[in-house]
TIFIDREN-274676 format. One record per residue: z, x, y of N, C-alpha, C in turn. Coordinates in steps of 0.1 Angstrom, whole numbers, plus 2048, in hexadecimal, padded with zeros to 3 digits. Layout:
# TIFIDREN-274676
ZXYZXYZXY/...
//
This chain:
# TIFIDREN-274676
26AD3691E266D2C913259D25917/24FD24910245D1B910247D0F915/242D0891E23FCFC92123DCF2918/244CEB912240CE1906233CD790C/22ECD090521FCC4909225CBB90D/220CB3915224CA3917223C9A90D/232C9390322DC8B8FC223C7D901/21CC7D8F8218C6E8F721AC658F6/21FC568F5224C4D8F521DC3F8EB/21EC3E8E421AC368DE221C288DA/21FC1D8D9227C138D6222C078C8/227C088C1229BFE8B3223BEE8BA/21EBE68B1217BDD8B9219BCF8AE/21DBD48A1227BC689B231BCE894/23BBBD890247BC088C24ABBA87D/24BBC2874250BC586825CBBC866/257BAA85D262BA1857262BA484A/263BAD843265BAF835261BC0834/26EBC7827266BD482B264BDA81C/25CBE081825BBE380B25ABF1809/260BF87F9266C027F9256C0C7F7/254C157FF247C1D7FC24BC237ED/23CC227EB23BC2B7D8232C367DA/232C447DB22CC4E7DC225C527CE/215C517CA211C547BC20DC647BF/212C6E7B7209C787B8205C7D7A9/1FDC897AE1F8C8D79E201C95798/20AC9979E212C9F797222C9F796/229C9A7A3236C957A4237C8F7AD/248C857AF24AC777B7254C7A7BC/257C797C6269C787CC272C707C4/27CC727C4287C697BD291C657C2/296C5C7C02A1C5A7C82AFC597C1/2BAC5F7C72C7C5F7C22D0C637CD/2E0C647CC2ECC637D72E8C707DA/2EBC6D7EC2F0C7C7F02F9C7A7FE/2F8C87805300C8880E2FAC8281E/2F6C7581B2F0C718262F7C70834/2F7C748442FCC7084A302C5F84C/311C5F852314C51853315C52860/318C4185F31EC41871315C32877/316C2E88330FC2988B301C26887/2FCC348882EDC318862E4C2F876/2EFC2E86F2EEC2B8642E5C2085B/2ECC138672EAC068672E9BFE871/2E0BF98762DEBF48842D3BE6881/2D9BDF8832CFBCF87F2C7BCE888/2BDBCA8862B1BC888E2ACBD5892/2A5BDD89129EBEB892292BE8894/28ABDA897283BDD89F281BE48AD/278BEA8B5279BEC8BE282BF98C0/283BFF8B3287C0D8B027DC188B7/284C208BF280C2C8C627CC3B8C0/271C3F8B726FC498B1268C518B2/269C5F8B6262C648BC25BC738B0/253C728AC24EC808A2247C918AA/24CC8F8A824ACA38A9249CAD89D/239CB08A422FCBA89522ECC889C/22CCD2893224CDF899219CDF897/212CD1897203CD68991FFCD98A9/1F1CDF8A31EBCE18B11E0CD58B9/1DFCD48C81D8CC98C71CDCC88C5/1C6CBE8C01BBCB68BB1B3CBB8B1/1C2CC18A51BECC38951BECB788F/1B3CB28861B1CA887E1BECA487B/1C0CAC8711D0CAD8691DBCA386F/1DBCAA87A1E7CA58821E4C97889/1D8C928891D3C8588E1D2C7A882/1D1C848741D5C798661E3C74869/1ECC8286A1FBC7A866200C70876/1FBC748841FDC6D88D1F5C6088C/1EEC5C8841E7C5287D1EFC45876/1F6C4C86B1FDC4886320BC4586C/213C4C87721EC4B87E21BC3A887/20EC3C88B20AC30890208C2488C/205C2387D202C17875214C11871/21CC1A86C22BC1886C231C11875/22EC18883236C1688F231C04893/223C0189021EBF588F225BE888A/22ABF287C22FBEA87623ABE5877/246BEC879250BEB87C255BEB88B/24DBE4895253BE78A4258BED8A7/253BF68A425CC078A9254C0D8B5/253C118BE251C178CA251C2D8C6/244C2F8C6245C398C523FC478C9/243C528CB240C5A8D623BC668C9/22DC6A8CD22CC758C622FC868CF/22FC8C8C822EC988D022ACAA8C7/229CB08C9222CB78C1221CC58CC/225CD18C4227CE38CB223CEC8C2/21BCF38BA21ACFF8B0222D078B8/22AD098BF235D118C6243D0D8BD/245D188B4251D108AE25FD0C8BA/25ED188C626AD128D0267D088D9/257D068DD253CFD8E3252CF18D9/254CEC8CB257CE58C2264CE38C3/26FCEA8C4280CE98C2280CE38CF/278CE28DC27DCDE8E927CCCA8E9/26DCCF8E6269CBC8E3272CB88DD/27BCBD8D5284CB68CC28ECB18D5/291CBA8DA2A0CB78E429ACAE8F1/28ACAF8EF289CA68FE289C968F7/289C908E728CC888E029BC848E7/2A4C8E8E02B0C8C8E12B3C8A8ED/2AFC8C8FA2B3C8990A2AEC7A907/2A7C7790329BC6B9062A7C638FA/2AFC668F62B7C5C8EF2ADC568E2/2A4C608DD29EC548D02A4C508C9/2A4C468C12A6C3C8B82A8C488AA/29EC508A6297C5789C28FC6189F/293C70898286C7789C284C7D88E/272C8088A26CC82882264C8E882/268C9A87B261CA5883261CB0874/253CB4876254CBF86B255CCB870/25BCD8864261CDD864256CEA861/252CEF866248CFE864251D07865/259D0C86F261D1887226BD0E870/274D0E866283D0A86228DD0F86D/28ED1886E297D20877299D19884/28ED1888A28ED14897292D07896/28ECFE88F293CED8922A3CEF88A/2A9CF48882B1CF18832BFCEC890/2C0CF589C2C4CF68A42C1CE58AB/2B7CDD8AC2B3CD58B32B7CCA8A7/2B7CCB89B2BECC18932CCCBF892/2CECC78942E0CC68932E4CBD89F/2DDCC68A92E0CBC8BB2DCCAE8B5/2D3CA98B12CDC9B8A82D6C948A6/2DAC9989B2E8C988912F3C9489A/2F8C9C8A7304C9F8A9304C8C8B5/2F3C918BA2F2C7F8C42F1C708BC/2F5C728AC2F6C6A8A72E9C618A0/2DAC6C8A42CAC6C8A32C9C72896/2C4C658872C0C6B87A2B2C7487E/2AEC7F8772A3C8487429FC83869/293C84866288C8685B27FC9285D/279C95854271CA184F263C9C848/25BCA284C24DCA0846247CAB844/23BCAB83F232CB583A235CC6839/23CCCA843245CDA83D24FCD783F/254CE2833262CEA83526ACE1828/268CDF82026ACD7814271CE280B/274CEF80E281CF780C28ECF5816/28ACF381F294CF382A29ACE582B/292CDD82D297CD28362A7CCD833/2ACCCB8252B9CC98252C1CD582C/2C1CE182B2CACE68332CACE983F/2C2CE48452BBCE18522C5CD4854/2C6CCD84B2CCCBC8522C7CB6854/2B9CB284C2ABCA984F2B4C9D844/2B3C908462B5C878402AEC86835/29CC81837293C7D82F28DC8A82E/282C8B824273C9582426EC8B81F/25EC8E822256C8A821248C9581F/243C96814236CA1815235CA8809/22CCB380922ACB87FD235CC57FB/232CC77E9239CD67E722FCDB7EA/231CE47F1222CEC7F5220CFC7E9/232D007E5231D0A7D9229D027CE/230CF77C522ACED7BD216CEB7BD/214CE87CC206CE97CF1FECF47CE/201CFB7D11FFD087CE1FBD137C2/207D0C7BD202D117A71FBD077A6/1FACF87A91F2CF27A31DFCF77A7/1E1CFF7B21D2D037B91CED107AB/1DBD1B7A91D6D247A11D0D20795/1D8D177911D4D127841C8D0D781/1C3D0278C1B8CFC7911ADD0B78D/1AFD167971A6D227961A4D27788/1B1D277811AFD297771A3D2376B/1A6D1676C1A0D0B76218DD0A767/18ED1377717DD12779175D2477E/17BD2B77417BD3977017BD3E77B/181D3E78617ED4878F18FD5478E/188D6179418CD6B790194D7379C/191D747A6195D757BA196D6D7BE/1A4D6E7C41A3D5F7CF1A9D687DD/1A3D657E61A6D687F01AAD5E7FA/1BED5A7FB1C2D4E8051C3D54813/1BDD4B8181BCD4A8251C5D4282D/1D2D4C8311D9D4683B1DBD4684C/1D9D3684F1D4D3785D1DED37867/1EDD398611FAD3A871203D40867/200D5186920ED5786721DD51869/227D5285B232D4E85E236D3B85D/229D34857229D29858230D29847/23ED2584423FD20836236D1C82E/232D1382F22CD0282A21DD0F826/218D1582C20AD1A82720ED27824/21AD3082521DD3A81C21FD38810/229D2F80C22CD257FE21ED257F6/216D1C7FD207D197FB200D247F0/201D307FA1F6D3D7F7200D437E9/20CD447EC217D4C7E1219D407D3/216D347D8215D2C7CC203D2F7C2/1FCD307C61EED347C41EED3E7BD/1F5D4F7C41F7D5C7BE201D577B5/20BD507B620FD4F7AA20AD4A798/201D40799200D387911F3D3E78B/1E8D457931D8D4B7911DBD5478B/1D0D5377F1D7D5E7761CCD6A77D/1C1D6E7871BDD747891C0D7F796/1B8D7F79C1C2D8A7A91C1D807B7/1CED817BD1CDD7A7CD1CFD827D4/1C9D817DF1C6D867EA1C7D7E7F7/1D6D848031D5D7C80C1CDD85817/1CED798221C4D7A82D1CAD7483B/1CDD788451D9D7284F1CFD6F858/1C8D6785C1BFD668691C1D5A874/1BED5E87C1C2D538881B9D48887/1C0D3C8861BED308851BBD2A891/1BCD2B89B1B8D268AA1AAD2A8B0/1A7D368A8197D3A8A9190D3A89B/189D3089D180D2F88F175D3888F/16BD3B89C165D47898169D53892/177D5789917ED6489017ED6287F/185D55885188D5487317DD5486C/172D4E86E166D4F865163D5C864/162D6586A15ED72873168D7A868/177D7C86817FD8185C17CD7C853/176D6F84A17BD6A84316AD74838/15FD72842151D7683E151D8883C/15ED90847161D9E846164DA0836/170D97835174D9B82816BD96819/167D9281D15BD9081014FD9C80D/14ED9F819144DAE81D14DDB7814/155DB281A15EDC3814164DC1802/165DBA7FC167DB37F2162DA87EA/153DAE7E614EDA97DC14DDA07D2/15CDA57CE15FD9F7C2165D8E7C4/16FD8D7CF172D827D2169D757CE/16ED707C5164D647C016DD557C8/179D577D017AD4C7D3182D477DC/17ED3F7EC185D447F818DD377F9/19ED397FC1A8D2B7FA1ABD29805/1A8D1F80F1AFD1B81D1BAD16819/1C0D148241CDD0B8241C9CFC82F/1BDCFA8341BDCEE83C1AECF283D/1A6CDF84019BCDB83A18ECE2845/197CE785218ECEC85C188CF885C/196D02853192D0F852187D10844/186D04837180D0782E172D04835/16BCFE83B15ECFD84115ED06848/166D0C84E163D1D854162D24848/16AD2283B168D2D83215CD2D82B/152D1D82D148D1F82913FD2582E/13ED27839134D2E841137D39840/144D41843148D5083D13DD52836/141D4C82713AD4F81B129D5481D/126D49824114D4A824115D5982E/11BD5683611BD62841118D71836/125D7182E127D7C82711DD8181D/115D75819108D7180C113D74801/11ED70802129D707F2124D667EA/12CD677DE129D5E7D5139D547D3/13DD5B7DA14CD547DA14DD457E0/155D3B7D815BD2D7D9160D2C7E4/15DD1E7E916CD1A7F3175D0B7EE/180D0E7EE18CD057E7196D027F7/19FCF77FB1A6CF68041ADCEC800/1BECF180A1C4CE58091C3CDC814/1C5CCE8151C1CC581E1B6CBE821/1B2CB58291A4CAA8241A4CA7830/196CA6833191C9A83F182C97840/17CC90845173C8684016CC93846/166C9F84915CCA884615CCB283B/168CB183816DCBA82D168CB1820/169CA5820168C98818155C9A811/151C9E82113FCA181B13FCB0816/147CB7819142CC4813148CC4804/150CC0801151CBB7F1149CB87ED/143CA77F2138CA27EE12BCAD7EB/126CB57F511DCBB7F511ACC57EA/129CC97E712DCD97DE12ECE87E8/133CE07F3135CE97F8145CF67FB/14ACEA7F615BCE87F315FCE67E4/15FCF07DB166CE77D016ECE07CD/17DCE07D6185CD37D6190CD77E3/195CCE7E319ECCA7EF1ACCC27E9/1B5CCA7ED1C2CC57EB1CACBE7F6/1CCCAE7F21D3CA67FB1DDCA27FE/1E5CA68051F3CA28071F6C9880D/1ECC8F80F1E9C8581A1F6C82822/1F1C8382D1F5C8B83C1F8C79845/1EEC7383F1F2C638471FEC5C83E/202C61836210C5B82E21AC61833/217C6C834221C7483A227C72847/21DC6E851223C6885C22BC5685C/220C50854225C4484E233C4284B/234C47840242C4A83A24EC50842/24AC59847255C5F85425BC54859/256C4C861257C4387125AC3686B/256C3686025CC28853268C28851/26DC38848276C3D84427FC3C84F/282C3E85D28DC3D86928FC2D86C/284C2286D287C1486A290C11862/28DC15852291C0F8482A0C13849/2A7C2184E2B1C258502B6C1C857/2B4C1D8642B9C1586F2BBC0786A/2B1BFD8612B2BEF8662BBBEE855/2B9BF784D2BCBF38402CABFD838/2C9C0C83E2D1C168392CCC1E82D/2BEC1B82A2B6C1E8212B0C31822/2B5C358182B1C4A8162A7C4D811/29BC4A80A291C50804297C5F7FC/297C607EE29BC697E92A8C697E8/2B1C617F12BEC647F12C5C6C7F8/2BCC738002BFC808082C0C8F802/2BEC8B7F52BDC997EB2B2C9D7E9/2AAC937E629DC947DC28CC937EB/285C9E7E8278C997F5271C8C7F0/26AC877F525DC7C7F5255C867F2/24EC857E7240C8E7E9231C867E9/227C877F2220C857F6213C8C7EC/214C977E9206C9C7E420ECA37D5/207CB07D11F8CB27D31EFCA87C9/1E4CA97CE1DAC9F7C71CDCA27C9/1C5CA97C41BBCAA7C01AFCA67C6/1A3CA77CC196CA17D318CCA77CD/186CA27C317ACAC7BF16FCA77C4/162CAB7C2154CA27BE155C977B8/15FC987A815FC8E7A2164C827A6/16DC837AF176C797B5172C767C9/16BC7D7CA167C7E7DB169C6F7DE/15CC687D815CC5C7E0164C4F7DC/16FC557D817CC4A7D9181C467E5/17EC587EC187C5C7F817FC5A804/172C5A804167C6180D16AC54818/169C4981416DC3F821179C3E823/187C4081E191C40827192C49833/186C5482C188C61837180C6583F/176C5784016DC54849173C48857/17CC3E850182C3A85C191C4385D/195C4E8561A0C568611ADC5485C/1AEC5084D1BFC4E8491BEC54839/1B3C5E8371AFC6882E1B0C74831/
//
């Protein structure tokens, strides 16, 4: 088995005397809340939850923007509510299942962990469950997470996102789309690309390339353009691989678009520029936010987001040209 990372440690720095219920606006749907089958018990209810022990575990890789938005937002939470919190983070889905359980040795309070490979965390939630430790769910696996045993979700439909991209293609005539997915077997960006082919009324075309080498990717991404002409339009799934897809492009001398889902303050200028015709946000600092909130509110109040039935959804929402510089300074100081 893979060596998991050394988590990080981080610690909350004020404490939360009033707490108010978060409102998620998107452009297209809201979480809702109603009864379900929430765990009871002990950890239910616990007065005073300051100084709550919570620890989040991502499959990102290290020192992806992405993953520094939502560890961003986990931090501003944890502030708030004197919560003490450990991040930790494996693209190993078993080296991801292990941090979990090194949570559960470490006795947390709460663990907050998204769900890419369903399968694997499922095993590591139950153990959660069984030490009397609620879980939450963020950013993937928003098919799974209830039968996984995830308490809360938190994040986008990424199927939902997805037709909303085709349609998008649709209403700005393009005719090829070629998605570019960068981690075989990742739900959350399969959804993505099959939501897209679904909704575009024109032809899609996927593209599997390694995401840990951006030369390659650029390198595949500029192959296939060579070889396919017609492609008028290249769909990342994250904001690092669309500025590689731009350079593809020139590489290739195509005439083909670049569209992506996810945002960060360089992605924010290539909008600006026209270099990007838009970027889809699932904003990634709420996501963490809301997580590490959502296990306080539990703990000090008994409070479910959704009810335990229904996700929080976070995105999709839209970044054009027309709208850039709403966003351009949140995502210059890093919670964009």
């Amino acid at each position: 088995m893979k060596t998991p990372p050394t988590p990080h440690p981080l610690r909350g720095s004020a404490r939360a005397t009033a707490v108010a219920c978060a409102a998620v606006v998107c452009l297209l749907m809201a979480g809702c809340t109603g009864s379900g089958d929430s765990p009871s018990g002990s950890d239910a209810k616990v007065p005073g939850a300051a100084g709550l022990r919570v620890t989040l575990v991502t499959h990102g890789a290290e020192g992806d923007a992405f993953w520094e938005l939502v560890k961003k937002g986990a931090e501003a939470a944890a502030a708030k509510d004197g919560a003490d919190l450990t991040y930790a983070n494996d693209p190993d889905a078993a080296g991801q299942a292990e941090l979990v359980r090194d949570a559960i040795r470490d006795r947390a309070d709460g663990i907050a962990l998204t769900l890419a490979k369903p399968d694997a965390m499922k095993g590591p939630i139950g153990e959660a469950r069984a030490a009397g430790i609620p879980v939450v769910g963020l950013n993937s696996g928003i098919d799974a997470w209830r039968s996984d045993g995830v308490l809360e979700y938190f994040g986008q439909d990424e199927s939902l996102a997805g037709r909303a991209v085709g349609d998008k293609l649709d209403g700005l005539g393009a005719h090829h789309a070629l998605c570019v997915i960068h981690e075989r077997g990742n739900v959350a960006l399969e959804a993505r690309c099959a939501g897209v082919k679904k909704a575009f009324g024109g032809d899609t075309d996927m593209l599997y390339v390694d995401g840990t080498d951006t030369n390659a990717l650029t390198e595949s991404v500029a192959a296939r353009l060579r070889q396919d002409p017609g492609i008028d339009e290249v769909v990342t799934l994250g904001a690092q691989f669309a500025l590689a897809a731009v350079r593809s492009v020139r590489q290739a001398d195509s005439r083909a678009r670049v569209a992506t889902f996810d945002l960060n303050k360089d992605l924010v200028k290539a909008v600006q520029d026209g270099d990007v015709q838009f970027a889809v946000d699932q904003q990634p600092y709420l996501q963490g936010y809301l997580a590490v909130d959502a296990l306080w509110l539990y703990k000090s109040n008994g409070n479910v987001s959704g009810g335990g039935v229904a996700p929080v959804l976070t995105g999709p929402a839209f970044v054009t040209k027309a709208n850039v510089a709403s966003v351009a300074r949140l995502a210059a100081d890093g919670t964009r």
